[in-house]
C-alpha positions in Angstrom: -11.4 -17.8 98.7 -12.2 -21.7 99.1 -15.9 -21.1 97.9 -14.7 -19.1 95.3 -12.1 -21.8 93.6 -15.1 -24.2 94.2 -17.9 -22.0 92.7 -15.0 -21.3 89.0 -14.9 -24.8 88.9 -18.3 -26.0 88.8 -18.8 -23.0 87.0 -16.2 -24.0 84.1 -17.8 -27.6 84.2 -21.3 -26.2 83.8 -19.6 -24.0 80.8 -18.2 -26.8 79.1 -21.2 -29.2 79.3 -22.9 -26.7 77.6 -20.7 -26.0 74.8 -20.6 -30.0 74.1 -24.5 -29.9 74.2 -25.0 -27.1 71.5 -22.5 -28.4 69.7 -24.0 -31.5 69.4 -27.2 -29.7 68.7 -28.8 -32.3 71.7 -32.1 -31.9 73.0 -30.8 -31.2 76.3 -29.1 -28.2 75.0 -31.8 -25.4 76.6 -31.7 -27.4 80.1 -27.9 -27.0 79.8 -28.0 -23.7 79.4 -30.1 -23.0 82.1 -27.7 -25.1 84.2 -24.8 -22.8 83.1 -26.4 -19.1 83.0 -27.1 -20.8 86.9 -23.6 -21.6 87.6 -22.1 -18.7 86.0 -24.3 -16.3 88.7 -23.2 -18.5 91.2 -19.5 -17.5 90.9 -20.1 -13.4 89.7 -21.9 -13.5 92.8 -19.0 -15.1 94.9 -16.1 -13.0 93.3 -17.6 -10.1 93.0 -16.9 -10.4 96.5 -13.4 -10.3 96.7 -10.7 -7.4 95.4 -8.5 -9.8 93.7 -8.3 -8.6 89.9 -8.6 -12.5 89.0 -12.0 -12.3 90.4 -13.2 -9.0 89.2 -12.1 -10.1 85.4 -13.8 -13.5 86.3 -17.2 -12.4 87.5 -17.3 -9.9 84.6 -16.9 -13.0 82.1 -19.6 -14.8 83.7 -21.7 -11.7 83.6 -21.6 -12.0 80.3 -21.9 -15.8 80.1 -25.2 -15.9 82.1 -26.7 -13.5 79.6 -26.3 -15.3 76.6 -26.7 -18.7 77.9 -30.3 -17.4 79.2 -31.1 -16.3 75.9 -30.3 -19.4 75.0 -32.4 -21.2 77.3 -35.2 -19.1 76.4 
């Protein structure tokens, strides 16, 4: 579950970063994306490993996450 904890938190991180950048309507904004649709496999990947609800909710959400933020990188 260490991996896991580390993989939501870098995934949240990614997750904000990106909200500030297309909020700010920066230039980076597609590059952040990319960067979070990344991170946001990264943990599905991981919980969808474990049974824990937690993780089955959380891996869902980033699912979902990674498919817009793609689309936004696109």
């Amino acid at each position: 579950m260490e991996q896991c904890e580390k993989l939501c938190r870098a995934c949240a991180d990614a997750c904000r970063k990106c909200a500030e950048e297309c909020r700010n309507m920066s230039s980076n904004a597609s590059q952040s994306a990319q960067k979070c649709a990344d991170a946001c496999r990264a943990c599905a990947e991981e919980c969808e490993k474990h049974d824990d609800e937690m993780c089955k909710k959380c891996a869902e959400e980033c699912r979902k996450c990674e498919s817009e933020c793609r689309k936004m990188a696109a």
